[in-house]
C-alpha positions as CSV (number, residue, x, y, z in Angstrom):
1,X,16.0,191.8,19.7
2,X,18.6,193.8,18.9
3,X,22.3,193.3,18.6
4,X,23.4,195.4,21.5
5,X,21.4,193.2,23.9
6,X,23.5,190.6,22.9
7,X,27.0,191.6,24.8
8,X,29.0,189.2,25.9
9,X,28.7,188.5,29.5
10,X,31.9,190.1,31.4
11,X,33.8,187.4,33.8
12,X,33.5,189.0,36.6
13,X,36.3,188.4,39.5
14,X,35.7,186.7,42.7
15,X,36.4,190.1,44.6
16,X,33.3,191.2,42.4
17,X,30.8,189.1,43.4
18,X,29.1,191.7,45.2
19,X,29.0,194.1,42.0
20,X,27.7,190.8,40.0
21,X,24.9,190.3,42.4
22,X,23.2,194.0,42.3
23,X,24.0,194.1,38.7
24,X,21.7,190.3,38.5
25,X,19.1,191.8,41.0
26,X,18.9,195.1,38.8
27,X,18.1,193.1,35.6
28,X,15.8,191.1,37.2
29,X,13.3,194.5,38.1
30,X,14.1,195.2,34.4
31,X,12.9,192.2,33.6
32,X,10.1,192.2,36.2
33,X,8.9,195.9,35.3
34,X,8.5,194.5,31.7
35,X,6.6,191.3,32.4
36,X,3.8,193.1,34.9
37,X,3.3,195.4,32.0
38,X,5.1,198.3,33.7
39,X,7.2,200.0,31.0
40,X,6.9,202.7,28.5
41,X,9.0,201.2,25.1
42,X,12.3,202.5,26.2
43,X,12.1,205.3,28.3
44,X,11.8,205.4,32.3
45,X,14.2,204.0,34.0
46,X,15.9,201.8,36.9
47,X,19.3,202.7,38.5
48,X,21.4,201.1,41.8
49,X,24.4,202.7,43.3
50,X,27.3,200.3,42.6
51,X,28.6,199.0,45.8
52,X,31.1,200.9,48.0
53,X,30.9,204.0,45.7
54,X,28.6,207.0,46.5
55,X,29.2,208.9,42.9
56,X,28.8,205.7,40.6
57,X,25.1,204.1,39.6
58,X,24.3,201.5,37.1
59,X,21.0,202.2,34.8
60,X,19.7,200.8,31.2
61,X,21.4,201.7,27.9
62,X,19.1,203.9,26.3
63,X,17.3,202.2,23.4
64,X,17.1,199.2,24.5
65,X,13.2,197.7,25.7
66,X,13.1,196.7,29.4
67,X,13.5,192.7,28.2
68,X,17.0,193.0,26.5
69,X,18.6,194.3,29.5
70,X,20.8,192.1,31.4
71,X,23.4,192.0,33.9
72,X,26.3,192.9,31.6
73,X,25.1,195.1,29.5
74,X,24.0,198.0,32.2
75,X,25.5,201.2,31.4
76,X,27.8,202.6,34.8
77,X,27.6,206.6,35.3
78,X,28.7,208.8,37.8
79,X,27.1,212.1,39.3
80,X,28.6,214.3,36.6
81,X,26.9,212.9,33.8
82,X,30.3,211.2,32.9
83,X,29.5,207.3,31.4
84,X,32.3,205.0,33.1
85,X,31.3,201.8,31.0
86,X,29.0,201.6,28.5
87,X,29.1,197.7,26.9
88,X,26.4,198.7,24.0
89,X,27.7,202.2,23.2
90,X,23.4,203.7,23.1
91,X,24.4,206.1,26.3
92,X,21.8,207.1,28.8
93,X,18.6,208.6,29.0
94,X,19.6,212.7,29.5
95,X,16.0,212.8,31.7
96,X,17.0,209.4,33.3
97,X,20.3,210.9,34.2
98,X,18.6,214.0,35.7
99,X,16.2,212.2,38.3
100,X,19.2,209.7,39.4
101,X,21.4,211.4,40.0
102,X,19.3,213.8,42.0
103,X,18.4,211.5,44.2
104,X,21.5,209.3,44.3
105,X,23.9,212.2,45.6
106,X,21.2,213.2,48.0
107,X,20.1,210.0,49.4
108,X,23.0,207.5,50.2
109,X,20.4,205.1,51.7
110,X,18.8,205.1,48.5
111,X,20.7,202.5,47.0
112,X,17.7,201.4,44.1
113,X,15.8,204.3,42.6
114,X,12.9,203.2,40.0
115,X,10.3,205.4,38.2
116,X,7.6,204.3,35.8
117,X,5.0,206.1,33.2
118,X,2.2,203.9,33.6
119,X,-1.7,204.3,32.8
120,X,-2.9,203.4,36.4
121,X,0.1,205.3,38.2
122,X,-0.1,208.7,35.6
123,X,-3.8,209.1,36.2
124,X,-3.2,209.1,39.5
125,X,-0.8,211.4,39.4
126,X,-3.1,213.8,37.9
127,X,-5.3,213.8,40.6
128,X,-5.3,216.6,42.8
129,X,-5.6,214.6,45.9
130,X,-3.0,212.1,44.9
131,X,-3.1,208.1,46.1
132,X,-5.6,208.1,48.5
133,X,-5.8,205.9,52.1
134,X,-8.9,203.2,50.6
135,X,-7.3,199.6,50.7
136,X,-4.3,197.4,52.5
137,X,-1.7,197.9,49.6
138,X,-2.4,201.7,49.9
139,X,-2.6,202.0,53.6
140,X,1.5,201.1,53.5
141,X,2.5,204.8,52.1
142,X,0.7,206.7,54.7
143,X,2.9,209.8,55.8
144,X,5.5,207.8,53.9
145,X,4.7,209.9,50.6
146,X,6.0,213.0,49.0
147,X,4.9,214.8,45.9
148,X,6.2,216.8,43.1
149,X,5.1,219.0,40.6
150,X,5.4,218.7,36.6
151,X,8.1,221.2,35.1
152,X,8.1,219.6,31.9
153,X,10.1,216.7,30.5
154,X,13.3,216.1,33.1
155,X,16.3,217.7,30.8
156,X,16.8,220.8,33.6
157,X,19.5,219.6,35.6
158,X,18.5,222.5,38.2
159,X,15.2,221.0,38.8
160,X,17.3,218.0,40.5
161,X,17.6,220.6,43.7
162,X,13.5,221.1,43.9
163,X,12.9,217.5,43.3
164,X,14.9,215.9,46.1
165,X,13.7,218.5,48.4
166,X,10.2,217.6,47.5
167,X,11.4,213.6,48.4
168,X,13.2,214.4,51.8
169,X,13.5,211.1,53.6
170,X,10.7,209.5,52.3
171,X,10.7,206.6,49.8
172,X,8.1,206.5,47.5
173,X,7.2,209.7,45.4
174,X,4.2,210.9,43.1
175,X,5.6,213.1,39.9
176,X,2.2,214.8,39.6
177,X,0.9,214.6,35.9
178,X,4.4,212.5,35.2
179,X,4.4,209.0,36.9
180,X,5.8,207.3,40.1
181,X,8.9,206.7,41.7
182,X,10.3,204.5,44.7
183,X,13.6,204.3,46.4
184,X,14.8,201.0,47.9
185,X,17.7,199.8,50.4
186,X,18.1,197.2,47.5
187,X,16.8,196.7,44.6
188,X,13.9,194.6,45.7
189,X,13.0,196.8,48.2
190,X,12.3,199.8,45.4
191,X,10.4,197.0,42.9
192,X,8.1,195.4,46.1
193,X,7.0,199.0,46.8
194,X,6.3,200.0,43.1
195,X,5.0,196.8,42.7
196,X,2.5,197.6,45.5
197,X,2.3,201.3,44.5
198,X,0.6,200.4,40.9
199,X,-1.8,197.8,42.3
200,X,-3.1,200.3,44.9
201,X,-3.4,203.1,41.7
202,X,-5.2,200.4,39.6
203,X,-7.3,199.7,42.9
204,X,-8.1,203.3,43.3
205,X,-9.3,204.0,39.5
206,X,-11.9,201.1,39.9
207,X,-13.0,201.8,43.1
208,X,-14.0,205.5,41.4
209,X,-15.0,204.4,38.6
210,X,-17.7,202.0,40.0
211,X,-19.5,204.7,41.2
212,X,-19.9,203.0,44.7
213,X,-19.7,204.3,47.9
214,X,-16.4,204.3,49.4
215,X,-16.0,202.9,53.1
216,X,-13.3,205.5,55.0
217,X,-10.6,204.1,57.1
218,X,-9.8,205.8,60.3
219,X,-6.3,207.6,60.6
220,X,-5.5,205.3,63.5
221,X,-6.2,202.0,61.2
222,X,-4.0,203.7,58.4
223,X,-1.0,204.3,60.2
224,X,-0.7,201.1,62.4
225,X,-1.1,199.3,59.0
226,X,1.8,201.7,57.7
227,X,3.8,200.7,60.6
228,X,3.5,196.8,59.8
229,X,4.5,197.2,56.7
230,X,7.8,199.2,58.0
231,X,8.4,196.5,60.2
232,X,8.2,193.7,57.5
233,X,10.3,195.4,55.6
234,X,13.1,196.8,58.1
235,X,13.1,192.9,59.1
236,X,14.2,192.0,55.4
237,X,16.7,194.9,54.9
238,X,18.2,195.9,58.1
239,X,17.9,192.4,60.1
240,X,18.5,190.0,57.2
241,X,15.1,188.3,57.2
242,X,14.9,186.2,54.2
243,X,13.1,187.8,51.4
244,X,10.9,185.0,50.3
245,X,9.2,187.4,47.7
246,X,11.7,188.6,46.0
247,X,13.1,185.1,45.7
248,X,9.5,183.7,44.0
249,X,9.9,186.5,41.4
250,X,13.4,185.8,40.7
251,X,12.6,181.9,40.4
252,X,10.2,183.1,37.7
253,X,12.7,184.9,35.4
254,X,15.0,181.9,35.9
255,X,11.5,180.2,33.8
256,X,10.5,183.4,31.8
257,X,13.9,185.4,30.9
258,X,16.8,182.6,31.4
259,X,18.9,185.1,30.2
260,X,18.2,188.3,32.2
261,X,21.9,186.9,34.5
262,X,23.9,187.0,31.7
């Protein structure tokens, strides 16, 4: 591990305690992205809007692997590209800045935005038809899911325009031939629906790759199931439902990556 991983933890004041929290839960889906074999070394990236500011998000120091980050050592930026804090002194990712902060000025309910490069979720992305309706994890982002198209690798800060029009309202987001991202109300909301983004890609590459025949679920089937997931999770984020899952995966960093609070 690196030196830089190992900041001191900041003592945070009382009045902070909110700050502390997102900054724990954002290190935990670093954490979390790393252990489900999410990552790409140290590139792609996880940001939250700090709390009570709309022009000021937290993401990972860039050079640093998705299991050194930790709460105190999250890099704070605002919408102009101008680094506030910066406890390791490795900056940001220019690309990660680019998609962010897109998305971050656009969408104020977006308060978690997470994008990954993985195997399942890139060959997926190269598909002309995109995720496709065939199983229960899948059957959550129908109508919910927007798609844009590859310009090259995210340094353009004028493609920030075409990709949050591309997003609108919606969520969840395939970067065709690039990877996937998901926006959250918190931070758990964006890892549970990248969490069950990547299964249903994974599920969708075996189910074509077997060669069997595919049973087809009616529209009517698709969008009821949609609409319990949007009820499960508007229960957890706008009603203050207990988030039971999120709490489990937490519980397991507290075995796995003691240190991720710091």
């Amino acid at each position: 591990m690196t030196s830089a991983a190992h900041h001191t933890a900041k003592a945070w004041p009382a009045a902070d305690d909110q700050i502390l929290q997102i900054r724990i839960d954002l290190a935990a889906a670093y954490r979390l992205i790393h252990r489900l074999d999410l990552d790409d070394s140290i590139y792609t990236h996880i940001s939250v809007r700090l709390p009570g500011r709309q022009d000021r998000f937290l993401i990972n120091p860039y050079g640093l692997r998705f299991e050194e980050v930790t709460a105190s050592n999250l890099v704070t930026v605002d919408l102009d590209g101008n680094v506030m804090d910066d406890p390791t002194g490795l900056g940001i990712n220019p690309a990660g800045f680019t998609i962010h902060s897109a998305i971050h000025a656009a969408r104020h309910d977006a308060i978690c935005v997470l994008h990954t490069h993985t195997v399942a979720g890139i060959a997926v992305a190269c598909q002309k038809q995109g995720l496709l309706p065939l199983n229960q994890w899948s059957l959550q982002f129908t109508d919910c899911l927007a798609y844009h198209d590859y310009e090259g690798i995210a340094l353009d800060l004028d493609e920030r325009s075409r990709l949050v029009a591309d997003l609108g309202d919606k969520f969840v987001m395939v970067l065709r031939n690039h990877g996937m991202l998901t926006c959250g109300r918190s931070v758990a909301e964006a890892f549970k629906l990248m969490h069950n983004l990547e299964r249903s890609c994974r599920a969708q590459l075996a189910v074509q790759s077997s060669g069997a025949e595919i049973i087809e679920l009616s529209s009517a089937v698709a969008r009821k199931t949609a609409g319990q997931y949007a009820s499960f999770y508007d229960a957890i984020e706008t009603n203050g439902v207990p988030d039971g899952e999120w709490a489990a995966f937490k519980r397991m960093l507290e075995r796995t990556d003691p240190d991720f609070a710091n």
